[in-house]
C-alpha positions, 0 to 999 in steps of 0.5 A, spaced: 477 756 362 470 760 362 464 757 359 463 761 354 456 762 352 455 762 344 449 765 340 448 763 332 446 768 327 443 764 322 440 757 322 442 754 316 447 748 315 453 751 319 448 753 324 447 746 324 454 743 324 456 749 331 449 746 334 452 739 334 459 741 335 458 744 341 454 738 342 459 733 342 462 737 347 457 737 352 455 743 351 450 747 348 448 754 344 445 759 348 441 763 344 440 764 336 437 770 331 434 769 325 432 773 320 425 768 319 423 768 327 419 761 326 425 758 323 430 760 329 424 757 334 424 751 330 432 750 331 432 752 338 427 746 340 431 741 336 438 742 339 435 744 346 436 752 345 434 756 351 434 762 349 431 765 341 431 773 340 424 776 337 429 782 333 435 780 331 437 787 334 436 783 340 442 778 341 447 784 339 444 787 346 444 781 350 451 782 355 450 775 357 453 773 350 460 772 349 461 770 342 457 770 336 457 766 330 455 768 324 453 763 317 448 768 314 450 770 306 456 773 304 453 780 302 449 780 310 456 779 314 459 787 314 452 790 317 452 784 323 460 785 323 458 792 325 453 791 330 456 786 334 463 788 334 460 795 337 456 792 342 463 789 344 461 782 343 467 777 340 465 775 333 467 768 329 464 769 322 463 764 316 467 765 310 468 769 306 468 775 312 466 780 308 466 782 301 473 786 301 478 789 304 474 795 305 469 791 309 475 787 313 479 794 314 474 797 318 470 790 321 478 789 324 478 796 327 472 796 330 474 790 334 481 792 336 477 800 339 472 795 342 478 790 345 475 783 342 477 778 337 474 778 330 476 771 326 473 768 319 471 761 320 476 758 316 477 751 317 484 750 314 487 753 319 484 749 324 484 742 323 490 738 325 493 736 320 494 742 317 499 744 324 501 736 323 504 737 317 507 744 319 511 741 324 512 735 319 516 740 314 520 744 320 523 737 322 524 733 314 528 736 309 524 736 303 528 743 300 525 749 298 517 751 297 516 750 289 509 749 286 502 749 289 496 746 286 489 746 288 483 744 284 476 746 286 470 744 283 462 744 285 457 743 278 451 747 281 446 747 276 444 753 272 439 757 277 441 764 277 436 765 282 441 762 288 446 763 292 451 760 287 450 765 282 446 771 285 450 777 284 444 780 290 447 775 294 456 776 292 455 769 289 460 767 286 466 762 285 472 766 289 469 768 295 464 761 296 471 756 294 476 760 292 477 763 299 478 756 301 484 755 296 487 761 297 488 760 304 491 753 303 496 757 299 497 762 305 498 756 310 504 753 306 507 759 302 513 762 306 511 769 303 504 773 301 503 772 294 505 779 290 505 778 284 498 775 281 495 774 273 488 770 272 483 768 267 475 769 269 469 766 266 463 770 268 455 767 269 449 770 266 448 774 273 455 777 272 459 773 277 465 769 277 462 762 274 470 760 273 477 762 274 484 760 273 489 764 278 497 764 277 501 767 283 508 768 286 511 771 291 517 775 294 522 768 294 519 765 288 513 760 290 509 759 286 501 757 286 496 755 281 489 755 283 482 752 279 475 754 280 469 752 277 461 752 280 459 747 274 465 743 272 465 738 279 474 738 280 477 734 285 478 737 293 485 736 292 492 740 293 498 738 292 505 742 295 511 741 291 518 741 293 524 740 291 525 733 294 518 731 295 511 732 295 505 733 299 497 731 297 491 732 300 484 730 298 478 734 300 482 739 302 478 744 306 476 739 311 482 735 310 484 729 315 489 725 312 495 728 307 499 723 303 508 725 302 512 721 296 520 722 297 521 724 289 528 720 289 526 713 292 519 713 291 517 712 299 510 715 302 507 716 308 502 718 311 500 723 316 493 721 319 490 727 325 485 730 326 476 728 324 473 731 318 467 731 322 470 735 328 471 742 323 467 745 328 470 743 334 476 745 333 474 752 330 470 753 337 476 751 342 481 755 338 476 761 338 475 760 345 482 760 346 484 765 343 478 770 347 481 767 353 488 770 352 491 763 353 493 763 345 492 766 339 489 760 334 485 764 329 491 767 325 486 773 323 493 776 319 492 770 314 485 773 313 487 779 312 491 777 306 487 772 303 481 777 302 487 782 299 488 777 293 481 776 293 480 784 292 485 785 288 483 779 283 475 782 283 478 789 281 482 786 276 477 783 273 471 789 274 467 785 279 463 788 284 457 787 287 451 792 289 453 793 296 460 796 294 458 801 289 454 804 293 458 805 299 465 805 296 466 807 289 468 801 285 465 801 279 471 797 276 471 802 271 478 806 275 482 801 276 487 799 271 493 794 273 499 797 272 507 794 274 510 798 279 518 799 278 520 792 283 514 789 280 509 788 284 502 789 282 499 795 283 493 800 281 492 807 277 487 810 281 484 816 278 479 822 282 476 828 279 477 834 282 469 835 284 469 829 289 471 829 296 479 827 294 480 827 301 476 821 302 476 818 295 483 817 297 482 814 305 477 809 302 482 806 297 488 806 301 483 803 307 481 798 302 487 795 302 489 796 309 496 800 308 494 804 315 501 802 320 498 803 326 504 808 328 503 812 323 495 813 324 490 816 319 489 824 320 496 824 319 496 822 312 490 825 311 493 832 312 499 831 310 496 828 302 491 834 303 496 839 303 498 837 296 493 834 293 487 839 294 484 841 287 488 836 283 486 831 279 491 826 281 494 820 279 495 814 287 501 809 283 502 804 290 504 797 290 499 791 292 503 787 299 502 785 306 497 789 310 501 795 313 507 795 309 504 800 303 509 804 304 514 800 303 512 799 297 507 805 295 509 811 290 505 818 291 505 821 284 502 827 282 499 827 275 497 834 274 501 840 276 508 839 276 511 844 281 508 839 287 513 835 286 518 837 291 511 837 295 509 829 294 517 827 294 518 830 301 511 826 303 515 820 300 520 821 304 516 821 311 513 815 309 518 810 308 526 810 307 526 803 303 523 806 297 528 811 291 522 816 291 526 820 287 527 816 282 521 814 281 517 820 281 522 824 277 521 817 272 514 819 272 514 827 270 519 825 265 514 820 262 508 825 263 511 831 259 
């Protein structure tokens, strides 16, 4: 395999844990950038660093970069995503990747048209235990999937000026640990979740300081998951099946996962992998993945877990400075509703006098219902033709990213005779959905 040369954006503690994993594997970081130039002196000379960029600009232009890695704060991450995607560089970012689906919609499509890999440095997916106990539950019959448990709990003390809890900087506890919990749930769950309540608890700054989140999926597996940045909980998840269960402690970094059989009361003990090896094994599943030899980095799951996590702040009328400014979410539009099957979805409501054309690609964008056969234009056009000086009502179901249509109803709010219209647009989109019952529902309800 080529020797890839790495770079880090940023030099904070993660920084500083890839310096040392590629360390211990003989190897070394090729170059850093830093917002703070000194800073990024200082880092190279203590892990032996050749190269540091006066701008940040700088690393983005250097071709001799293969990969870049970074750990800066949440709200920084789409404006370097951009640039380094652009600049055709692999990139492996910290979690959370980005704010939202929005954000992650249009990082992935800057990486595909660039033709390299964009990945979340999620360590779940990574460490061995995790693909131990995979193939564990493909070879032992525990039954059927029933229940998820996951606590996360850190007592940060009440300082609204740090990252923890500064909306400025997308603090909060669902995108700092929450993002770990929901992948958990991901890695064993059969099925996306589809249908999702949950309960929210804001700091003073107007973020997310607790929560608690139900959800369930298509087949019926079910996750509890608790979230708190000043009640210290147990890392702890537990999996529960129909004939055993499953606990792992320190979860994010887990390397030992305990199994009781429910009936004899035996346990066992599944051992793989280092707690303190996380970064290697992000750095040689990323590698292997550029390289083309295997994909490792499950970039799918990303996908999904930052659907849950928007969904959830849309919910709750969360959002922070950089997405009401670039995408219109005030919290205030958006009003859960039940769609015919049950899948959770949204009203989204556009006055005439805006750009309803874009307004409608944005949220549709947002929550990655683009299937690639179909492609943009297309449907921009399509939903131009009847929607154009309209105040129109999007009813759509939440699920995986690319199969909206399966589930999405186009409705038509105001004007009645577009119906046909609207209908023959269903139709084209997808053959799975009564789209004729659901809007002839819709018009009976809107007389």
């Amino acid at each position: 395999m080529k020797d890839y040369k790495w770079a880090s954006l940023g030099c904070g503690v993660i920084a500083r844990q890839l310096a040392q994993a590629l360390q211990k594997e003989g190897r070394s970081l090729y170059s850093v950038a830093n917002r703070t130039h000194e800073k990024a002196v200082a880092f190279a000379e203590e892990y032996g660093i050749r190269k540091v960029y006066d701008r940040i600009e700088d690393l983005f232009e250097d071709e001799e970069v293969d990969i870049i890695y970074i750990s800066t704060p949440h709200n920084t991450h789409m404006d370097f995503l951009r640039k380094a995607l652009a600049a055709g560089k692999h990139v492996l970012c910290e979690k959370s990747i980005t704010l939202n689906t929005y954000e992650l919609n249009e990082a992935a499509e800057l990486a595909r048209a660039n033709d390299v890999i964009l990945a979340e440095a999620m360590t779940i997916y990574h460490m061995p235990v995790y693909r131990r106990l995979k193939d564990y539950l493909d070879s032992h019959c525990l039954g059927r999937l029933q229940m998820i448990q996951m606590n996360f709990g850190s007592y940060k003390e009440y300082d609204m000026s740090n990252r923890f809890f500064n909306r400025s900087l997308a603090g909060g506890a669902l995108l700092d640990i929450g993002v770990y919990a929901l992948s958990f749930v991901r890695w064993f769950m059969s099925v996306m979740p589809d249908q999702i309540s949950s309960q929210v608890r804001y700091a003073k700054t107007g973020v997310d300081e607790q929560a608690g989140i139900l959800l369930m999926n298509s087949v019926g597996e079910m996750a509890t998951v608790s979230l708190s940045l000043h009640a210290k909980q147990p890392k702890r998840g537990t999996i529960a099946y129909e004939k055993g269960y499953i606990e792992i402690f320190e979860y994010p970094r887990g390397e030992e996962a305990r199994i009781t059989i429910t009936e004899t009361g035996k346990t066992e003990v599944i051992r793989e992998g280092n707690t303190d090896d996380a970064l290697i094994y992000e750095v040689r599943d990323m590698e292997k993945t550029v390289s083309g030899e295997s994909d490792e980095m499950y970039f799918d799951y990303t996908c999904e877990v930052m659907s849950l996590m928007t969904y959830l702040r849309e919910t709750w009328g969360m959002v922070y400075p950089e997405e009401e400014a670039l995408y219109g979410m005030t919290g205030e539009e958006d009003i859960p509703v039940s769609l015919p099957d049950g899948v959770p979805g949204f009203y989204y409501r556009f006055d005439t006098d805006e750009n309803i054309s874009d307004s409608i690609l944005s949220m549709m964008s947002h929550h990655g219902i683009f299937p690639d056969e179909l492609g943009k234009p297309q449907i921009i056009v399509a939903m131009e033709d009847v929607l154009d000086g309209w105040q129109v009502t999007i009813k759509y179901g939440f699920s995986l990213p690319g199969t909206f249509f399966d589930h999405g109803t186009f409705i038509i709010e105001k004007g009645k005779a577009l119906l046909d219209e609207a209908r023959e647009i269903a139709s084209r989109e997808s053959s799975s959905c009564d789209w004729d019952s659901a809007i002839a529902d819709y018009a009976e309800k809107s007389r």
